[in-house]
C-alpha positions as CSV (number, residue, x, y, z in Angstrom):
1,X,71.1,98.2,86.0
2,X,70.1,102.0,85.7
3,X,67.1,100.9,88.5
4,X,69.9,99.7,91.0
5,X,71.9,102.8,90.3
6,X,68.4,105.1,90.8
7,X,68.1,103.3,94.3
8,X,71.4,103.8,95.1
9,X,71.3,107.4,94.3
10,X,68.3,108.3,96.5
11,X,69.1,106.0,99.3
12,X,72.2,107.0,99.6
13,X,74.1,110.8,101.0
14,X,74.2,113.8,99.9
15,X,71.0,113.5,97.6
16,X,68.5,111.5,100.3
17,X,69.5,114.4,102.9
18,X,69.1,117.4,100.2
19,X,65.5,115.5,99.9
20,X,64.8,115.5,103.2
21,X,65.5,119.1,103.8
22,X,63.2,120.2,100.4
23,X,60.5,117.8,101.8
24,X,60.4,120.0,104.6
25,X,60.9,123.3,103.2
26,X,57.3,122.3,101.3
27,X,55.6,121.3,104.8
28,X,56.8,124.5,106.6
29,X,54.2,126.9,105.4
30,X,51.7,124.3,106.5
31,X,49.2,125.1,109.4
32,X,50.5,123.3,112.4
33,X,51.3,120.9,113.3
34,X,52.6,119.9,109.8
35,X,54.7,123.2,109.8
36,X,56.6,122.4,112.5
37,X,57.4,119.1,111.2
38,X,58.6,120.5,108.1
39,X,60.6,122.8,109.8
40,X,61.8,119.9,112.1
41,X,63.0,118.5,108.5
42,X,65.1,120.8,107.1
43,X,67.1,121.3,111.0
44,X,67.6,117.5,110.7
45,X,68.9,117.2,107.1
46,X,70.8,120.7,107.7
47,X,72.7,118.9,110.5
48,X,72.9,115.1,109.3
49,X,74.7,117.0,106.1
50,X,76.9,118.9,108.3
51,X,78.1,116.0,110.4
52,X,78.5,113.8,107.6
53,X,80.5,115.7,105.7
54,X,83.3,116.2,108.9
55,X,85.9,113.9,108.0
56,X,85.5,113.3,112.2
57,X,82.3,111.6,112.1
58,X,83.0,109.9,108.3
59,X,85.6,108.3,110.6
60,X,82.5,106.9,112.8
61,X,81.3,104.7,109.7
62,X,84.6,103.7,107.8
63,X,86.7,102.7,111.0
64,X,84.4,99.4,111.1
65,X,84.7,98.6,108.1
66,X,88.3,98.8,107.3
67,X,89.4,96.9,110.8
68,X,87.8,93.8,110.0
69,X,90.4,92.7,107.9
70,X,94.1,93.8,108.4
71,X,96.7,94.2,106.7
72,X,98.0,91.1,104.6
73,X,101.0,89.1,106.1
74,X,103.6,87.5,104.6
75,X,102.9,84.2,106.1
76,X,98.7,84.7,104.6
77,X,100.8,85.8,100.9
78,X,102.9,82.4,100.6
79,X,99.3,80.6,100.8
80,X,97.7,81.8,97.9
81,X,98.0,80.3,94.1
82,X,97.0,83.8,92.8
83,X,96.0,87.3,92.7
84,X,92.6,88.8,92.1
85,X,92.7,93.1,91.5
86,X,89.0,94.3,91.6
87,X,87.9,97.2,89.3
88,X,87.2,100.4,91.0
89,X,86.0,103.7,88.4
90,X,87.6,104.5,85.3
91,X,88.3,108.0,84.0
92,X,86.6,107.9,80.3
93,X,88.2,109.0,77.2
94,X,91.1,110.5,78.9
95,X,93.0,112.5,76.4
96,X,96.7,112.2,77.7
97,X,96.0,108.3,76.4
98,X,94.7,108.8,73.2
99,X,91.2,109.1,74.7
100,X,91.2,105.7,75.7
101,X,89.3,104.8,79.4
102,X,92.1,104.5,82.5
103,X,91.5,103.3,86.0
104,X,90.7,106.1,88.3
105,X,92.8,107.2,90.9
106,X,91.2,104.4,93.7
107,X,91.9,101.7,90.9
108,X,95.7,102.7,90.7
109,X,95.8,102.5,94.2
110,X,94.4,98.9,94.0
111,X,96.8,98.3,90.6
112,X,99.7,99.3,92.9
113,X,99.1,97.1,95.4
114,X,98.6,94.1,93.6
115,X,101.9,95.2,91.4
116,X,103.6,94.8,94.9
117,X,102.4,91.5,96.2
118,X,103.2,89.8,92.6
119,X,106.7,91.1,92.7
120,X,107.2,89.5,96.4
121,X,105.2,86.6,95.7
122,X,105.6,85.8,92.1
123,X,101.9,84.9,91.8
124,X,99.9,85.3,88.5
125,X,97.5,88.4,88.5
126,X,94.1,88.4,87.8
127,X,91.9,91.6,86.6
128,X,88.4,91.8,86.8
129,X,85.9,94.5,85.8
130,X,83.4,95.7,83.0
131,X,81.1,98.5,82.1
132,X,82.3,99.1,79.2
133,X,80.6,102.0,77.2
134,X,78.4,100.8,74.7
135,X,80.2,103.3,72.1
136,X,83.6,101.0,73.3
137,X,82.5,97.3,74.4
138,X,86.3,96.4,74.3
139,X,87.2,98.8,76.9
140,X,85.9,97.7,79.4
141,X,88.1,98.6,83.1
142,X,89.9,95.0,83.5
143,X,91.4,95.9,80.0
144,X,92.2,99.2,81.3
145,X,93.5,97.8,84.2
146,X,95.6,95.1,82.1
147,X,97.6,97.8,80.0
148,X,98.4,100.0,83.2
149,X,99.8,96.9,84.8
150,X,101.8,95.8,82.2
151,X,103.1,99.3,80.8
152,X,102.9,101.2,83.9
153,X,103.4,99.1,86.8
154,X,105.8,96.3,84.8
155,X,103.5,93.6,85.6
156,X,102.5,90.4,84.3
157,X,98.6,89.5,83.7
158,X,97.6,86.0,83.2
159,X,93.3,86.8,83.2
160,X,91.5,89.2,82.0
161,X,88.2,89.0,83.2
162,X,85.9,91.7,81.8
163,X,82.1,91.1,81.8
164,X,81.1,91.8,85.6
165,X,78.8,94.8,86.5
166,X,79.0,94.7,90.5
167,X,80.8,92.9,93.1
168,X,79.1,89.9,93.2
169,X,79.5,89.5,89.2
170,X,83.2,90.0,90.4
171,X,83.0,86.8,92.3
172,X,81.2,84.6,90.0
173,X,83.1,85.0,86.7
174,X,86.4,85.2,88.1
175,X,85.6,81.7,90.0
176,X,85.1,80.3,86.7
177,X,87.9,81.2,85.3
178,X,90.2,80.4,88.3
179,X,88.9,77.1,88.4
180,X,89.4,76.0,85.0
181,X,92.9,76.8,86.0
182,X,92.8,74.7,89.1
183,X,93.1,77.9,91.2
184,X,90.9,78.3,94.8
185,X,92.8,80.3,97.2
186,X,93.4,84.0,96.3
187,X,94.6,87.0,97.3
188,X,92.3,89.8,97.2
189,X,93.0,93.1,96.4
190,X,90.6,96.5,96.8
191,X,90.3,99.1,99.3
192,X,89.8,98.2,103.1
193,X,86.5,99.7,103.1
194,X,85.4,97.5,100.1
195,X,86.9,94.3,101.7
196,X,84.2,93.0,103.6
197,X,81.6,92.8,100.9
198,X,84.1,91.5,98.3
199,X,85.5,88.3,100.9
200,X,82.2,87.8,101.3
201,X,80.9,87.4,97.6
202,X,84.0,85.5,96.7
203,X,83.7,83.3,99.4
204,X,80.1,82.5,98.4
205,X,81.4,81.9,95.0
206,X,83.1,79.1,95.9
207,X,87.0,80.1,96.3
208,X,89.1,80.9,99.4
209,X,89.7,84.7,99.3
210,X,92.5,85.9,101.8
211,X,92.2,89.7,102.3
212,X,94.8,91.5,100.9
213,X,93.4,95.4,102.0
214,X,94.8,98.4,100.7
215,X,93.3,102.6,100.8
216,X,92.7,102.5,104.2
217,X,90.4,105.7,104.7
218,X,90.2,106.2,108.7
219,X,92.1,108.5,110.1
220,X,95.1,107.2,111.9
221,X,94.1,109.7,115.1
222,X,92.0,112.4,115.0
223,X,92.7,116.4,115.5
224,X,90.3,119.6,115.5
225,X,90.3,120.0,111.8
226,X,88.7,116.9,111.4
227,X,85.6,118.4,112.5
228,X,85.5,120.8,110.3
229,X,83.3,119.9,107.1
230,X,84.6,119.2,103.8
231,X,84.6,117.4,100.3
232,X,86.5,114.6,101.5
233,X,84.7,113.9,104.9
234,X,81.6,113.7,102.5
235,X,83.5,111.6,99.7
236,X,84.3,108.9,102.7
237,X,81.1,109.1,104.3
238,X,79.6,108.1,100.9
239,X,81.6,105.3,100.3
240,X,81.4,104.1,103.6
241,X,77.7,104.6,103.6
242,X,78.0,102.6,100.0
243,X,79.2,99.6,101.4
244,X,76.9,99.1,104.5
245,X,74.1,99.4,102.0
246,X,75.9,96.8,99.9
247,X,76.5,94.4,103.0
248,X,72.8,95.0,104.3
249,X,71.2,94.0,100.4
250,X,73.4,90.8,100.5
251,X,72.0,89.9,104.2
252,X,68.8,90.4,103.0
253,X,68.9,88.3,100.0
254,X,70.7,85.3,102.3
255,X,68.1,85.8,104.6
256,X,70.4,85.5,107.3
257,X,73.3,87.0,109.4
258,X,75.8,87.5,107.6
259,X,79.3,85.9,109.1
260,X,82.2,87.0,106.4
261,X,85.2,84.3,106.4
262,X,87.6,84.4,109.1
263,X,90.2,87.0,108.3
């Protein structure tokens, strides 16, 4: 686990540009020609960290993402026999809860969607989600996610399914316990940006996902102060740069193009 997280880390901005640019900053005393390549180094990683973090060119890498699924339809909702809510991060030990672990503020945004659809539709909900601390194995996020459901959102949660790590773990364990219950077809519930990944791992698990997107990211048009770098251009150029990483690994493990179910 901490290995994938190390990969992630260094593969992944702000940290493999900030690497780049001290990489070069060590070659730029060098005797030519190595000098100027070190020098060519740090202009690069200078401006790759600059454009990424314009909430502009963020736009470039999350727009594909979040339009390959849109937005769920009533007709798409009536064909489902439940709900599936994916984890997102957790807050740990917050104190306003008597230090207990709450879903972060992407997971309410999932929470609330999913509170929505089962109040239209009626279906039963299902929570999914681990990493638990090892100081707190029994609070893990889908239990976190359970309580703010029920207590905050006045919805009903039928599964509880709190041992996956990843997205794919997602898929796998919450296939078994649909199936058990004679569910397949699902709706699916986590940001647009995640979507494609997630339909795709459920899909390979066996059941019949039917996007249910929410937190879409991209900016609805754009306007000058979206070229001007910030926290949250480099937030959602992080995440965005999360997932293509995430979709790339799981077409190089099929070994083959990857086709996601039809939307």
């Amino acid at each position: 686990m901490w290995m994938s997280m190390l990969a992630r880390t260094l593969l992944l901005p702000p940290l493999n540009l900030l690497l780049l640019i001290a990489a070069g900053f060590l070659l730029w005393r060098l005797r030519a020609p190595i000098g100027h390549i070190g020098r060519g180094m740090v202009a690069a990683g200078v401006a790759l960290l600059t454009l990424i973090c314009m909430p502009a060119v963020a736009d470039l890498m999350v727009r594909p993402l979040e339009q390959r699924y849109p937005v769920l339809s009533a007709e798409a909702a009536r064909q489902a026999q439940a709900i599936v809510v994916l984890a997102a991060g957790s807050l740990d030990q917050a104190p306003e809860y008597e230090g207990r672990d709450q879903p972060d503020y992407v997971a309410l945004a999932r929470l609330r969607y999913a509170a929505r659809l089962q109040h239209q539709t009626g279906l039963p909900v299902l929570v999914s989600g681990g990493n638990a601390r090892e100081e707190t194995p029994e609070q893990n996020k889908a239990q976190a996610m359970a309580e703010a459901l029920r207590e905050d959102f006045r919805t009903p949660v039928r599964w509880i399914e709190g041992g996956s790590e990843n997205t794919e773990q997602n898929a796998l364990l919450c296939a078994a316990l649909l199936r058990a219950d004679g569910v397949q077809r699902v709706l699916l519930v986590t940001d647009a940006m995640h979507m494609p990944r997630a339909m795709l791992a459920f899909a390979q698990a066996g059941l019949v996902p039917t996007a249910a997107p929410t937190a879409f990211f991209g900016l609805p048009r754009w306007r000058w102060p979206a070229l001007l770098p910030s926290a949250e251009g480099l937030r959602r150029s992080w995440y965005a740069s999360y997932e293509w990483l995430g979709l790339g690994w799981y077409r190089l493990r099929a070994g083959q193009a990857m086709r996601p179910p039809t939307p």
